[in-house]
C-alpha positions, 0 to 999 in steps of 0.5 A: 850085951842084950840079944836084941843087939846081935840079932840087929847084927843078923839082920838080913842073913839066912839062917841054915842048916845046911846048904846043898850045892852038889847033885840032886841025886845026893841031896835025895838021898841025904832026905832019905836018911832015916834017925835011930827010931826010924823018922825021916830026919829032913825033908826038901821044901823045894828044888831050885836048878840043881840044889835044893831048900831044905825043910830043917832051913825053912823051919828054923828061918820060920822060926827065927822071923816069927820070934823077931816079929814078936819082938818088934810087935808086928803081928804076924800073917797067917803061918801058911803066908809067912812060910811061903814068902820065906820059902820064897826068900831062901829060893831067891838066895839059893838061886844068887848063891848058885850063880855065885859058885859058877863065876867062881867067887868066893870070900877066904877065911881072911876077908870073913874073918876081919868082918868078923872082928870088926863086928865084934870090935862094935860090941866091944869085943875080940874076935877069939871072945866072939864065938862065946858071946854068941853061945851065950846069946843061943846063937851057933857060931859056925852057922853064923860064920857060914850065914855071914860069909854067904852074905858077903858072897851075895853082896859080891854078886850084886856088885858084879851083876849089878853095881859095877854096870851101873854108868851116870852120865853127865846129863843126870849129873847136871840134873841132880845137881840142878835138883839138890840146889835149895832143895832140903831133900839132902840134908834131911835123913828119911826112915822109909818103909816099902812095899812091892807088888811085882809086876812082869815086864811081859804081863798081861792087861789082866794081869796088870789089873790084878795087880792094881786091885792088889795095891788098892786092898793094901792101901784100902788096909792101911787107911783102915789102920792095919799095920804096914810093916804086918801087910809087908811081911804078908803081901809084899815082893820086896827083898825087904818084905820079912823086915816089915818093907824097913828100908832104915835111915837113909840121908835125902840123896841116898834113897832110890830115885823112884822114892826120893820123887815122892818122899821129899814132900811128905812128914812122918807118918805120911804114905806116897800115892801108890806109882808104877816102876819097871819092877811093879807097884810101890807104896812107900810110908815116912815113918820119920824124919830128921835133920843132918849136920855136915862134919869136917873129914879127911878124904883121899883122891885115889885110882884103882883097877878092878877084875873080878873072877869069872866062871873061866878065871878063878880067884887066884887067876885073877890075882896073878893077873893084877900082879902081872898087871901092877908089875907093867905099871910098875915097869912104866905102863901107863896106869889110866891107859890100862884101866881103861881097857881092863878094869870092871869098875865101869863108871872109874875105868872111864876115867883112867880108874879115878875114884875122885875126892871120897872119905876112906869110910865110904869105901869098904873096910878092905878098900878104906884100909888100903887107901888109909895106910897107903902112902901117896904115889905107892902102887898097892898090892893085889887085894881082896873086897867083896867087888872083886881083886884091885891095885890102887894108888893113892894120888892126894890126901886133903882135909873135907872142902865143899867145892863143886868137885866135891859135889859132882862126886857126891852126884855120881854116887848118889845117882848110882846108889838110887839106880842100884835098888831098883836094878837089883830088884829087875835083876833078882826078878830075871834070875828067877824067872830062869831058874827051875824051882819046884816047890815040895810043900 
């Protein structure tokens, strides 16, 4: 197998060297340890809160992007540039992480694991040959397990502070359908890339006119043919700035909302006039575009119950919660009645826990193999995702039919998803503006 495939498999994740989650005062002292010819083995590149970012992690993250920009051939920003805005990345991941310790969740062995294998099942292999393959790749498998389990504890974060807040009403459900009528948006796929200058919400009219001049010398740039996805990596505040502001292949319903309303009339190649969001300013370029075809499936309509643990309810206190819970239901409670009152999952709860009519893989794997092997009318066990512990049913199983039940979910999802980028970015935004980060080189 090439590297390049593992490193696409990487994509996103952090590499470090060490995470630092205990007191200052031991991370200070860890910095002081001295090697055998008496140089300073490590070093903090900066305090976030009560943990820190160590040298040795910005350097091999240092290293890790520049050999993976130069493999994409995108030319690299001075190295003072890229070292700040990946410093910056590990402070903003260092800042969510610890937010992740304090509510208590977690990713056991199990769930990493069946990540894992499914991974390795796309390259062919089994999990036990998974470790050598990276070897061989140069890759350290321990620290890939800890990267990739910190990234599923991310996702979890996102889905409870963010996700799972997200409500759609009916009126942009009728407003999105109204739009998708006749429109070609949908059924086009959209490779988009992205650049954020960011803008407080209590930003000075100075401050504002900095910015602006900002994104004029970016776009004054990119019409003088620099490349978008170099200026991205050196100037822009999107999450996605060290992967050259790439989005990747998103289908027409599925990109932020603030995207689609610009994208849909451009051809690859084509850059959007610069517009403002809550978050700040945004350039977005089409690098290409293609055609999609529907294709017949299988769906499940199920309901589920969702808590998710809390900084005074651990994993296994919400488990033995659901259990209980799933024992009343069993005992004749009513199902819709009590994830109205208690489940996490805001826009299903409304609806008794409704998930309406939905591909199995649209779920995550956790979810998706639950609500495959589950048999209609059975109330499952408590169970593990990255969105927290659930209890489904599976109420009917059918093959894939366009009727506006269909179309109405499909609306649901679409509206959540396009919100969810841009929520993600205020919320990253607010975390580290109430985080104490102090930068040590």
């Amino acid at each position: 197998m090439a590297g390049k495939g593992f490193e696409r498999a990487l994509t996103g994740l952090v590499v470090a060297a060490a995470l630092v989650f205990g007191p200052l005062q031991a991370s200070q002292a860890q910095t002081r340890e001295l090697s055998a010819t008496g140089e300073l083995i490590d070093g903090v590149a900066a305090i976030v809160n009560e943990g820190v970012v160590l040298k040795s992690e910005l350097r091999e993250q240092m290293q890790m992007i520049v050999e993976r920009l130069r493999e994409q051939q995108t030319q690299l920003p001075p190295m003072p540039v890229l070292e700040r805005q990946i410093l910056e990345r590990l402070v903003v991941q260092r800042i969510q992480l610890q937010r992740a310790e304090r509510l208590g969740i977690v990713v056991p062995d199990e769930m990493l694991n069946r990540a894992l294998a499914e991974i390795a099942g796309r390259n062919g292999l089994t999990l036990e040959q998974f470790p050598q393959v990276l070897a061989a790749e140069g890759i350290d498998y321990v620290a890939y397990r800890q990267d990739f389990r910190e990234q599923m504890i991310l996702e979890q974060l996102r889905s409870r502070d963010v996700m799972n807040r997200i409500s759609v009403s009916e009126r942009e459900i009728e407003q999105y359908l109204v739009r998708q009528q006749g429109a070609a948006l949908d059924d086009l796929d959209y490779d988009v890339s992205h650049i954020l200058v960011n803008v407080s919400a209590s930003a000075t009219p100075e401050q504002l006119a900095q910015a602006r001049q900002r994104v004029d010398e970016i776009m004054a740039r990119i019409e003088g043919g620099e490349d978008f996805a170099q200026l991205a990596v050196t100037y822009s505040d999107a999450q996605t700035a060290l992967d050259g502001g790439a989005l990747g292949w998103r289908k027409g319903s599925q990109l932020p909302t603030i995207f689609a309303e610009v994208v849909g009339g451009l051809e690859a190649g084509e850059i959007a006039t610069p517009f403002r969001s809550g978050s700040g300013f945004h350039i977005v370029r089409v690098n290409d575009v293609r055609g999609t075809e529907r294709v017949v499936v299988d769906q499940v309509k199920a309901r589920h119950i969702l808590l998710s643990p809390t900084e005074v309810m651990d994993d296994e206190a919400v488990r033995q919660r659901l259990v209980n819970v799933r024992n009343q239901i069993l005992g004749g409670d009513d199902f819709g009645a009590i994830a109205r009152a208690i489940s996490e999952d805001i826009g299903s709860g409304a609806e008794g826990g409704s998930l309406g009519w939905a591909e199995p893989g649209d779920y995550v794997p956790e979810f998706s193999r639950m609500v495959t092997e589950l048999p209609i009318g059975e109330l499952s066990e408590p169970f593990r995702t990255p969105f927290g512990w659930h209890i489904v049913e599976v109420m009917e199983r059918r093959t894939y039919d366009t009727t506006e039940d269909l179309q109405r979910r499909d609306a649901v999802m679409a509206v959540r998803q396009r919100k969810f980028e841009e929520e993600v970015e205020l919320w990253i935004q607010r975390l580290r503006d109430e985080a104490f980060v102090e930068y040590r080189i």
